[in-house]
C-alpha positions, 0 to 999 in steps of 0.5 A, spaced: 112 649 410 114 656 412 119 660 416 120 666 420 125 672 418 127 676 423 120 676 425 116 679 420 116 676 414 114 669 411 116 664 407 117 658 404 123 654 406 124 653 398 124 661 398 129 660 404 134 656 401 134 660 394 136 666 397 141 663 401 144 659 395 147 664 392 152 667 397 158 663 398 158 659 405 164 665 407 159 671 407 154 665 411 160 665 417 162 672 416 155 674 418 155 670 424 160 672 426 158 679 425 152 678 428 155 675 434 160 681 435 154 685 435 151 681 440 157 680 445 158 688 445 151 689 447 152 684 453 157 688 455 155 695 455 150 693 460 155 691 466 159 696 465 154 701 464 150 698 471 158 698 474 158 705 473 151 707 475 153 704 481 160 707 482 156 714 482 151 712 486 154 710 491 160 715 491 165 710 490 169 714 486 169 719 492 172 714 497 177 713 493 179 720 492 179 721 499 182 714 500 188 718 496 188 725 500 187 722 507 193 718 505 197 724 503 194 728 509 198 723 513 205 723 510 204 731 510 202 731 519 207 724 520 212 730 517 210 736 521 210 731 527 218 730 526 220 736 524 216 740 530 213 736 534 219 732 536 224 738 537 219 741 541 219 735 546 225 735 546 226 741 548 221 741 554 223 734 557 229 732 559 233 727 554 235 727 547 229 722 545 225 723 540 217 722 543 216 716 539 222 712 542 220 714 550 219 708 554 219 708 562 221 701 565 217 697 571 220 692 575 216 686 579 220 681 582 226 681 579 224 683 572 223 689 568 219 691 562 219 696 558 213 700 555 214 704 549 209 710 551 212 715 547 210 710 540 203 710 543 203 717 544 206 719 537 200 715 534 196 718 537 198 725 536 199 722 529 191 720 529 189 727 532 193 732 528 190 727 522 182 728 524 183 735 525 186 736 518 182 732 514 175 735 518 178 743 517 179 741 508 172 739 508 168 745 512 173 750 508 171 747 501 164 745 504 165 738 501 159 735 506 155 739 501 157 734 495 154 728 497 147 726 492 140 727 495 136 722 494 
């Protein structure tokens, strides 16, 4: 009777056990674990090689940077628009409201409601002030220019 080592080389399985034999079964269980080691580091190499691939190919690490700047662009113009804006409106429209807090009132049979224009028109303007920032970075620094051919 023979068997197979490591795919190569053939011998009996008395030739087997004598070689074995002499090592103690310590060696046998540090090997196996070795071996498993070996085996578990190569199985994980391979996600996480096909994550980064992935991240690169599909520019995730790009979303995530302009997820980043885009959110620091808007805490910049939500500053501009109170420190500039706001003063502004109140100086052309009457009233020491800022313009988020401006409402008008509307009357139908003997009730009233209160509609916060100023709110919508500050996000809007918020929206606005953000778009055209972001749109002036990337044709400054020509980041459209960035993206992978494929």
């Amino acid at each position: 009777m023979t068997a197979k080592i490591k795919g190569l080389k053939h011998v009996t399985k008395q030739q087997e056990l004598a070689t074995y034999s002499y090592r103690s079964a310590s060696h046998v269980r540090a090997d196996k674990r070795a071996h498993a080691a070996k085996v578990a580091r190569h199985a994980a190499r391979k996600p996480v090689g096909g994550f980064v691939d992935f991240l690169r190919e599909r520019a995730v690490v790009a979303l995530a940077i302009g997820f980043v700047l885009g959110t620091q662009v808007q805490t910049v113009v939500k500053q501009v628009i109170d420190s500039f804006v706001n003063p502004l409106f109140q100086l052309l429209f009457p009233g020491n409201k800022a313009l988020n807090s401006r409402t008008f009132t509307l009357d139908f049979h003997h009730r009233s409601a209160n509609f916060g224009w100023g709110a919508i028109a500050y996000a809007f303007l918020d929206f606005l002030f953000v778009a055209v920032t972001v749109y002036v970075i990337i044709k400054i620094f020509q980041l459209d220019k960035l993206d992978k051919q494929s």
